[in-house]
NUGULO-269257 format. One record per atom (N, C-alpha, C): residue in three letters; x negated, y, z; atom name. Coordinates in pm, 1 decimal, padded with zeros to 6 digits. Atoms other than C-alpha are relative to their C-alpha. Example, Ala and Ser with C-alpha at 12.3 -4.5 7.8 and 13.67 -1.06 7.14 Angstrom:
2
rest: ALA, X: -00089.0, Y: -00119.0, Z: 00000.0, atom: N
rest: ALA, X: -01230.0, Y: -00450.0, Z: 00780.0, atom: CA
rest: ALA, X: -00090.0, Y: 00120.0, Z: 00000.0, atom: C
rest: SER, X: 00082.0, Y: -00119.0, Z: -00006.0, atom: N
rest: SER, X: -01367.0, Y: -00106.0, Z: 00714.0, atom: CA
rest: SER, X: 00077.0, Y: 00109.0, Z: 00073.0, atom: C
end
This chain:
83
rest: UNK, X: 00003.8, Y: -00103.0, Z: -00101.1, atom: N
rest: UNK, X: 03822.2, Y: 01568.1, Z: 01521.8, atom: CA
rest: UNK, X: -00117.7, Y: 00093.4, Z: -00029.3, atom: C
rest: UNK, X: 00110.1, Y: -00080.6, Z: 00036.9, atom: N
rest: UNK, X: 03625.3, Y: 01883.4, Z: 01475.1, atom: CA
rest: UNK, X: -00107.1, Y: 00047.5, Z: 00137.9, atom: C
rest: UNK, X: 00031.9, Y: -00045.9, Z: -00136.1, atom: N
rest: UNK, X: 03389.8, Y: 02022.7, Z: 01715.1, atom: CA
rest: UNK, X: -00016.5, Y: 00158.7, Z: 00005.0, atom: C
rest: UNK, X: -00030.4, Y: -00121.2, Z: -00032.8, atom: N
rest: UNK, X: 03429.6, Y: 02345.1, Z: 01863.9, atom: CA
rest: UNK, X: -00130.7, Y: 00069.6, Z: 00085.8, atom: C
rest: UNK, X: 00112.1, Y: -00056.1, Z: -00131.0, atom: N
rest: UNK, X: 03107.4, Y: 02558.6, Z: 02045.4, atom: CA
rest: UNK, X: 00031.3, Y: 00073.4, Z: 00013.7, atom: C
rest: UNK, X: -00031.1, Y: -00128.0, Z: -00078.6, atom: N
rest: UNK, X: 03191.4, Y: 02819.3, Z: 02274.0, atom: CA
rest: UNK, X: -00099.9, Y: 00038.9, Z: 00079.1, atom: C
rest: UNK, X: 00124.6, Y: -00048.2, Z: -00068.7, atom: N
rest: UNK, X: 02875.4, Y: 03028.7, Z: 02413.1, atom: CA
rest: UNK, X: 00012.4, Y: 00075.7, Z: 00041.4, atom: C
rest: UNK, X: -00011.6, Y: -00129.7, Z: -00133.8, atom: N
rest: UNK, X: 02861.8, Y: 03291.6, Z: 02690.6, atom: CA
rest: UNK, X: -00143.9, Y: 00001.1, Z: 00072.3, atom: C
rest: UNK, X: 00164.2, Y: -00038.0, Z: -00071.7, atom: N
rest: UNK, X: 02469.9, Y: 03423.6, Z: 02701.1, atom: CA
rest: UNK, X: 00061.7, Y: 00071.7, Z: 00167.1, atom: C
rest: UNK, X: 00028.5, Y: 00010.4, Z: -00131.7, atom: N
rest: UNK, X: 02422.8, Y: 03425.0, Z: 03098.5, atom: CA
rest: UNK, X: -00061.7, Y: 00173.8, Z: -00012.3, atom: C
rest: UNK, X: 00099.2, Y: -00151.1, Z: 00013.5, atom: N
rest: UNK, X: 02348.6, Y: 03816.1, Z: 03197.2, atom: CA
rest: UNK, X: -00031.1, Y: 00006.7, Z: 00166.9, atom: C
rest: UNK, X: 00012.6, Y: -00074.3, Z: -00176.7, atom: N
rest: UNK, X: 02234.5, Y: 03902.2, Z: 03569.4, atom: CA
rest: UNK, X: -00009.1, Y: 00084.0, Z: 00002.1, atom: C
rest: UNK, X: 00012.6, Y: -00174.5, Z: -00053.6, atom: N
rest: UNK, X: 02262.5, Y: 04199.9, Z: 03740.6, atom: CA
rest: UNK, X: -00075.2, Y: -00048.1, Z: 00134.6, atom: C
rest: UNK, X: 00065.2, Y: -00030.4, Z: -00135.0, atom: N
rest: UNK, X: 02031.4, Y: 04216.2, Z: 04078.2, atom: CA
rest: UNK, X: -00000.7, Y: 00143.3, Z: 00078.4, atom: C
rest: UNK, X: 00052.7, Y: -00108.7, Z: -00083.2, atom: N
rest: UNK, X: 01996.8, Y: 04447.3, Z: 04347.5, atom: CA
rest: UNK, X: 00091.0, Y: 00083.8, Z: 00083.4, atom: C
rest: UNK, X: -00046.2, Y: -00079.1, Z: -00049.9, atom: N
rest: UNK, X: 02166.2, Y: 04723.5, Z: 04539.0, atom: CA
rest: UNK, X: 00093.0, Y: 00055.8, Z: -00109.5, atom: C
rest: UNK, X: -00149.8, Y: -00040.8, Z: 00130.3, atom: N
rest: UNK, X: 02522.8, Y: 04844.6, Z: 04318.0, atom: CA
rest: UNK, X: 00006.4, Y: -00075.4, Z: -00081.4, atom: C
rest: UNK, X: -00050.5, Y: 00070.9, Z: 00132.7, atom: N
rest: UNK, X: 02491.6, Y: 04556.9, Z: 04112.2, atom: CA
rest: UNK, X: 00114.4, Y: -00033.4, Z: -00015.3, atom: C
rest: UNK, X: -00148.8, Y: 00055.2, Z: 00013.4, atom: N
rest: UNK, X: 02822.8, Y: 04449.5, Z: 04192.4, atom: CA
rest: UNK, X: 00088.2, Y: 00148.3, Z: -00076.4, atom: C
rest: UNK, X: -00097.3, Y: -00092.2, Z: 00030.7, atom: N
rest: UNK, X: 02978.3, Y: 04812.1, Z: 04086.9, atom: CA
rest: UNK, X: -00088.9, Y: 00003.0, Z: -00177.3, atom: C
rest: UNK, X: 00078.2, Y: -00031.1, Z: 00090.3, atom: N
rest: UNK, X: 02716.0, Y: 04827.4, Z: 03784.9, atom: CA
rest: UNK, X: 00084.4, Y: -00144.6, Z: -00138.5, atom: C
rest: UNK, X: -00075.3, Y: 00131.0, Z: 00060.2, atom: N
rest: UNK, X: 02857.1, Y: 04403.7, Z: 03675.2, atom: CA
rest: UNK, X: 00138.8, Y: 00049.6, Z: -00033.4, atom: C
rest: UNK, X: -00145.1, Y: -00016.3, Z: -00017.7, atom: N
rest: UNK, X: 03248.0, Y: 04581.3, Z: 03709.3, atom: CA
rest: UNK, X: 00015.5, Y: 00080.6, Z: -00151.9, atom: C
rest: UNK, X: 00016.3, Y: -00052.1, Z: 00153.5, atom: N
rest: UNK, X: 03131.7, Y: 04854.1, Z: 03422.2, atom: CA
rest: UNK, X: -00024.8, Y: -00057.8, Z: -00085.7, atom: C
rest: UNK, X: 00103.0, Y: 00059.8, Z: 00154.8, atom: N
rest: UNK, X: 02945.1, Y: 04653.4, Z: 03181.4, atom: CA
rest: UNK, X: 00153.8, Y: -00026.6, Z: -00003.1, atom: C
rest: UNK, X: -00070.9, Y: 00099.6, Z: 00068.0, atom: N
rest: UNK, X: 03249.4, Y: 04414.1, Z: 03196.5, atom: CA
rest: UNK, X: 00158.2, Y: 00073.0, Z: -00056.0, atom: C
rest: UNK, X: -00093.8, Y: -00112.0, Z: 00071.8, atom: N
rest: UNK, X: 03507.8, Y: 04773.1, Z: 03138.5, atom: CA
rest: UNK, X: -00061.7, Y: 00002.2, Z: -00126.3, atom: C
rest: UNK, X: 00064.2, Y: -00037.8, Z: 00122.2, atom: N
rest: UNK, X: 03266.1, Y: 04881.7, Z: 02885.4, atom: CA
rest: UNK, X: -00008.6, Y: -00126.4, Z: -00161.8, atom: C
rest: UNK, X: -00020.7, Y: 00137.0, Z: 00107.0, atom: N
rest: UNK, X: 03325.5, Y: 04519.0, Z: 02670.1, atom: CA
rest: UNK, X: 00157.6, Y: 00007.4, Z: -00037.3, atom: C
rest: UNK, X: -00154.9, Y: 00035.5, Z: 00035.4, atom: N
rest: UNK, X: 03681.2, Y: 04594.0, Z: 02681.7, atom: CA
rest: UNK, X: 00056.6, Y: -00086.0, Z: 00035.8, atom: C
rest: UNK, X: -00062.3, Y: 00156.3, Z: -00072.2, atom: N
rest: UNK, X: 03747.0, Y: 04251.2, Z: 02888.5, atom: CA
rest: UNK, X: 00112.5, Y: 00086.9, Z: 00097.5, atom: C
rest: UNK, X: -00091.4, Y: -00037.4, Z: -00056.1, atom: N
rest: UNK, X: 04092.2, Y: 04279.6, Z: 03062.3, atom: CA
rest: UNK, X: 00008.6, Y: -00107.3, Z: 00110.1, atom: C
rest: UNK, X: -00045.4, Y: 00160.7, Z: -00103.3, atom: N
rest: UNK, X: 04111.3, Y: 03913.5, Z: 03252.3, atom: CA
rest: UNK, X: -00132.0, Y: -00042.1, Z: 00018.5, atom: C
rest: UNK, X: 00102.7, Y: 00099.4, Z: -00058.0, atom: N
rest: UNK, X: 03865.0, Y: 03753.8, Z: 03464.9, atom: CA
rest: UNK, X: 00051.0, Y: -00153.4, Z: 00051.7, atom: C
rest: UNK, X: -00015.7, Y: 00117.8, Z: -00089.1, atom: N
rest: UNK, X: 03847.1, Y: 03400.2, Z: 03602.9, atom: CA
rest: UNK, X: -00120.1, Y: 00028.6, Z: 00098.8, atom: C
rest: UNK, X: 00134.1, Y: 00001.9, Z: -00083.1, atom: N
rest: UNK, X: 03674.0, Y: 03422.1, Z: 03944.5, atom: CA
rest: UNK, X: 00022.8, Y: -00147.8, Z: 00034.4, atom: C
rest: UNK, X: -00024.1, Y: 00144.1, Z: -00050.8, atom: N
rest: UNK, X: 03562.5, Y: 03061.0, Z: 04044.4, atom: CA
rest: UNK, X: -00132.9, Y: 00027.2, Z: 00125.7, atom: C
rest: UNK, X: 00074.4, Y: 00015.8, Z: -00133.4, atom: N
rest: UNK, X: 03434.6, Y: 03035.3, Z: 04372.8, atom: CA
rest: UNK, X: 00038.3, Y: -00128.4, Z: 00101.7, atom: C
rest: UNK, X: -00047.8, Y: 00037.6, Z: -00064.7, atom: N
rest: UNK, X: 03494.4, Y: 02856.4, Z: 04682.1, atom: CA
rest: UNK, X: 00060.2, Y: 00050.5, Z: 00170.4, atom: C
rest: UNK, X: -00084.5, Y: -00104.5, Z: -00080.7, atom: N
rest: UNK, X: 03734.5, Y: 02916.2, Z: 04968.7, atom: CA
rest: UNK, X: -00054.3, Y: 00000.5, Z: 00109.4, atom: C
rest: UNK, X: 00059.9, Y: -00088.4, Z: -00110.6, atom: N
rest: UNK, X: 03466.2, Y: 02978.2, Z: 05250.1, atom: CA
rest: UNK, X: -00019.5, Y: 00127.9, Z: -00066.3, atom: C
rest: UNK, X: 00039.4, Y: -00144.0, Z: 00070.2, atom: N
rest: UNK, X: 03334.7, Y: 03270.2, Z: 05012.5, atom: CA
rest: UNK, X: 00176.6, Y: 00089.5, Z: 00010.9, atom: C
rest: UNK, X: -00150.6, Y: -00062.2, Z: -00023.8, atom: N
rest: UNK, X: 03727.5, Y: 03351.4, Z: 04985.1, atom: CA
rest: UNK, X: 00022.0, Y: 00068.4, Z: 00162.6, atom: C
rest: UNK, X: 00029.2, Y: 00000.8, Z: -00145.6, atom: N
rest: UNK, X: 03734.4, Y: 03337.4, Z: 05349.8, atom: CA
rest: UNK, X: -00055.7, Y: 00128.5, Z: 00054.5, atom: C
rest: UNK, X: 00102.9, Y: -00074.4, Z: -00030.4, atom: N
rest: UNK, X: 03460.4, Y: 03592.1, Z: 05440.3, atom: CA
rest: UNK, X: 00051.1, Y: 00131.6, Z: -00085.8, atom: C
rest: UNK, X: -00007.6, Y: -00103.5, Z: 00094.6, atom: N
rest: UNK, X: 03630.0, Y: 03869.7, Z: 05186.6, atom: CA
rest: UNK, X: -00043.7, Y: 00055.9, Z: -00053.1, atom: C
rest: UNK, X: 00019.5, Y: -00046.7, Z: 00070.5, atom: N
rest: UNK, X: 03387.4, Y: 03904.5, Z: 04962.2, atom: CA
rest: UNK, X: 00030.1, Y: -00009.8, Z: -00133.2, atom: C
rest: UNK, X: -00053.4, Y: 00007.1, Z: 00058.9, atom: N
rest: UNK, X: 03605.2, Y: 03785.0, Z: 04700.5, atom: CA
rest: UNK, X: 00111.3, Y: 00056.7, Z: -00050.5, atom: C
rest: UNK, X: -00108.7, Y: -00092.1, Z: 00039.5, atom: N
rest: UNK, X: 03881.6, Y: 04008.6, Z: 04756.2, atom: CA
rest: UNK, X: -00090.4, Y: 00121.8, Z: 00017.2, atom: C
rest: UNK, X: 00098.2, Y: -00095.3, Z: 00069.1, atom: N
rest: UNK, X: 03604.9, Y: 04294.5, Z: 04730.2, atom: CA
rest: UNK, X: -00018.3, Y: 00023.0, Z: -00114.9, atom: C
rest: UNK, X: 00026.8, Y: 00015.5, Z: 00205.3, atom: N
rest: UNK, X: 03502.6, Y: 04171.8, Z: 04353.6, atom: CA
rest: UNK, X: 00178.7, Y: 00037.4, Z: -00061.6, atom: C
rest: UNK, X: -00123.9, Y: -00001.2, Z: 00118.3, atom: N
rest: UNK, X: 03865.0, Y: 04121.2, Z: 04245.1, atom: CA
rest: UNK, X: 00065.2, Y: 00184.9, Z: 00030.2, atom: C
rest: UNK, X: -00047.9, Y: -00158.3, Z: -00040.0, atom: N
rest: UNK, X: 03963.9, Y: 04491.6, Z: 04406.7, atom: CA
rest: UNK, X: -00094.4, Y: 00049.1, Z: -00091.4, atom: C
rest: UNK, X: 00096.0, Y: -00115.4, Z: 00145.0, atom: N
rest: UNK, X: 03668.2, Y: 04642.1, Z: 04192.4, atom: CA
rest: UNK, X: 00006.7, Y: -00045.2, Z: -00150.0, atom: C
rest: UNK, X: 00035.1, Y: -00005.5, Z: 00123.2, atom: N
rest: UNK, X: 03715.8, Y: 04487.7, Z: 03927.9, atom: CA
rest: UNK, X: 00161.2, Y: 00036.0, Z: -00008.4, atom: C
rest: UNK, X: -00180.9, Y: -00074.0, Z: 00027.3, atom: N
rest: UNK, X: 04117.1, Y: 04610.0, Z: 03958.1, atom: CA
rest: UNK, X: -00043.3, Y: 00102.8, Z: -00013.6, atom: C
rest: UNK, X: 00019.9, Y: -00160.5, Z: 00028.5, atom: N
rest: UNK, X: 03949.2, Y: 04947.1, Z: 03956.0, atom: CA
rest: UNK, X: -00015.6, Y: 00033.0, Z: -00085.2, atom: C
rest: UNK, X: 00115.7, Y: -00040.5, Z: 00132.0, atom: N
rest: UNK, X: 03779.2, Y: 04894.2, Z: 03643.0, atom: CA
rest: UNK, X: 00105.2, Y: -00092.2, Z: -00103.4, atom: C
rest: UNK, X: -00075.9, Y: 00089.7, Z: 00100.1, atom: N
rest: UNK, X: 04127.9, Y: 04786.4, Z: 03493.4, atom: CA
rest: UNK, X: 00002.1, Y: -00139.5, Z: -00036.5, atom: C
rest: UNK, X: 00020.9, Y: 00208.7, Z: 00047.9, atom: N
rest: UNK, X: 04022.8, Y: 04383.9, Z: 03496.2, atom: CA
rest: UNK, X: 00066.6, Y: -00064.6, Z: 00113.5, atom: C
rest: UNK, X: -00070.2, Y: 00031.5, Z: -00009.3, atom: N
rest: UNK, X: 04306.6, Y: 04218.2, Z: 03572.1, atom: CA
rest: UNK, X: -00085.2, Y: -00201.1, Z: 00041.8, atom: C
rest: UNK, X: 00034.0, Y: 00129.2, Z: -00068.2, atom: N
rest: UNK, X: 04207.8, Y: 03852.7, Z: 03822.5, atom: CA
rest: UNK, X: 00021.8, Y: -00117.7, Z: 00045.8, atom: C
rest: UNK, X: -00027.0, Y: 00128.2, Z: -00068.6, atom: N
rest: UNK, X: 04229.7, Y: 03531.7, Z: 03899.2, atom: CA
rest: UNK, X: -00113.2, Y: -00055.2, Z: 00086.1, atom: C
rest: UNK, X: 00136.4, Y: 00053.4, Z: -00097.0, atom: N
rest: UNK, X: 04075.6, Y: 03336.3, Z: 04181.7, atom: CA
rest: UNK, X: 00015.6, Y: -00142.9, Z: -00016.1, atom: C
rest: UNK, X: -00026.4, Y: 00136.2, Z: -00007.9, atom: N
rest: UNK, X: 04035.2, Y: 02960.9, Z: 04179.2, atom: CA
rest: UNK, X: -00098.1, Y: -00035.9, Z: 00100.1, atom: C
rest: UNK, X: 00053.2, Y: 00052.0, Z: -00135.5, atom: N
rest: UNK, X: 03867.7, Y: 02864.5, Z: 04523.0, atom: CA
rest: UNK, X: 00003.2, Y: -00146.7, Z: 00010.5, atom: C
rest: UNK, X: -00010.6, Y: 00131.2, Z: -00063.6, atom: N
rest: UNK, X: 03868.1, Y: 02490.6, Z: 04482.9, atom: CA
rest: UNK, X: -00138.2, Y: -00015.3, Z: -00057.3, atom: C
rest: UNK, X: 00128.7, Y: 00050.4, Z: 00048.8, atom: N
rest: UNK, X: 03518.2, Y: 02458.5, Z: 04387.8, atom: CA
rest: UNK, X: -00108.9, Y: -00048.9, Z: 00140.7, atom: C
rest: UNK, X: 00023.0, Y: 00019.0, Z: -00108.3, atom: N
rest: UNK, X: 03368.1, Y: 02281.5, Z: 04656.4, atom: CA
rest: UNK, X: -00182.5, Y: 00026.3, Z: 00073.3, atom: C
rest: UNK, X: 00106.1, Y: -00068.3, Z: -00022.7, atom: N
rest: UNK, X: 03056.3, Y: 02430.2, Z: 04823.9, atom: CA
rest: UNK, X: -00155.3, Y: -00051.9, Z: 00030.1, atom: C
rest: UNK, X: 00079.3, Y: 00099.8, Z: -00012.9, atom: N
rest: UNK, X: 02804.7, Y: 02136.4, Z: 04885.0, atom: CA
rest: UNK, X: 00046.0, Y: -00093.4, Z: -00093.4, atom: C
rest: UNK, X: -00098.0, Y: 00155.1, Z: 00037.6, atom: N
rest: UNK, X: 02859.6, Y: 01853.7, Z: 04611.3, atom: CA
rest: UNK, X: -00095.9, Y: -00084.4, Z: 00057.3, atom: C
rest: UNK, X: -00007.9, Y: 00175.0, Z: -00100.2, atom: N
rest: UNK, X: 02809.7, Y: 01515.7, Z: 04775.4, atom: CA
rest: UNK, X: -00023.6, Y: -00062.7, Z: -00119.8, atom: C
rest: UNK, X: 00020.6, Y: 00094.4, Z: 00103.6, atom: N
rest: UNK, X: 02649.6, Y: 01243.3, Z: 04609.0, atom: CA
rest: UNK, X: 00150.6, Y: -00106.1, Z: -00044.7, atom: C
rest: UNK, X: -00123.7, Y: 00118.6, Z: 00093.3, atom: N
rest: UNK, X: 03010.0, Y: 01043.8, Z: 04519.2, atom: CA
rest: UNK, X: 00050.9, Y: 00179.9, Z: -00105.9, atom: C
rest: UNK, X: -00065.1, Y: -00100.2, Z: 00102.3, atom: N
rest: UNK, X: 03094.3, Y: 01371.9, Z: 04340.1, atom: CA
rest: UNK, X: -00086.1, Y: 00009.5, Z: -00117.6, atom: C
rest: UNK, X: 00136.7, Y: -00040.9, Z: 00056.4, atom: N
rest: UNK, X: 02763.0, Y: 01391.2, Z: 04146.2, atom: CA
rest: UNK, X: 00007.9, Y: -00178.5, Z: -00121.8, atom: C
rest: UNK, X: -00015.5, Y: 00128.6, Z: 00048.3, atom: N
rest: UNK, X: 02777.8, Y: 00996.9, Z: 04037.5, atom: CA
rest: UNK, X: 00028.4, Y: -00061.7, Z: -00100.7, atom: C
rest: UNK, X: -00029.0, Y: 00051.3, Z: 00172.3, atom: N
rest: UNK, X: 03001.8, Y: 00982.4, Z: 03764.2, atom: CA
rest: UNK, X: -00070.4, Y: 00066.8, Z: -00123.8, atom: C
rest: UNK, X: 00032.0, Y: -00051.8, Z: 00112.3, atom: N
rest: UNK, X: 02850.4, Y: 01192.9, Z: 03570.3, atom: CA
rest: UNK, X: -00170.1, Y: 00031.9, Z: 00022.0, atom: C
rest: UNK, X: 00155.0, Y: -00029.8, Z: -00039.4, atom: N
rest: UNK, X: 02438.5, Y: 01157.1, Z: 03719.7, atom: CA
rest: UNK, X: -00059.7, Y: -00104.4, Z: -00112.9, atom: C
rest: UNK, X: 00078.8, Y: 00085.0, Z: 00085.0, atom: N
rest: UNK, X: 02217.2, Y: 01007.9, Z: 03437.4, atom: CA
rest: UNK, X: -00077.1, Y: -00106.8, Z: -00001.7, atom: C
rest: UNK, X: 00048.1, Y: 00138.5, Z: -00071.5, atom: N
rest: UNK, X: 02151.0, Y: 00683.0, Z: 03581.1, atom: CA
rest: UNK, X: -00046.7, Y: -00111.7, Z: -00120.7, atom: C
end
């Protein structure tokens, strides 16, 4: 079996328009598909259908996956805590 690395340097945007400023960069790369991963209080509250609407503006085509759960709990943490 071979091994495979896949890397995605971490970029932030902060501040006031960062969210419309994050929508360009990710036009300006030529990216067409996002994965948004969130969870479905954030869904909830519509600032998720905000992001995916701007980033439809900016031609980037969305997915949402809302099962990410918003507090993990120590039995979620467990199998994989370095005990």
């Amino acid at each position: 079996m071979s091994t495979t690395i896949f890397f995605i340097p971490s970029v932030n945007l902060m501040g006031a328009g960062c969210l419309k400023d994050a929508a360009a960069d990710i036009q300006s790369k030529g990216w067409r598909k996002a994965l948004v991963v969130t969870d479905a209080p954030l869904v909830r509250t519509g600032l998720v259908a905000k992001v995916t609407e701007l980033l439809g503006t900016h031609g980037v085509t969305s997915v949402v996956f809302d099962g990410v759960k918003p507090t993990p709990t120590w039995p979620m943490w467990r199998p994989v805590w370095p005990c």
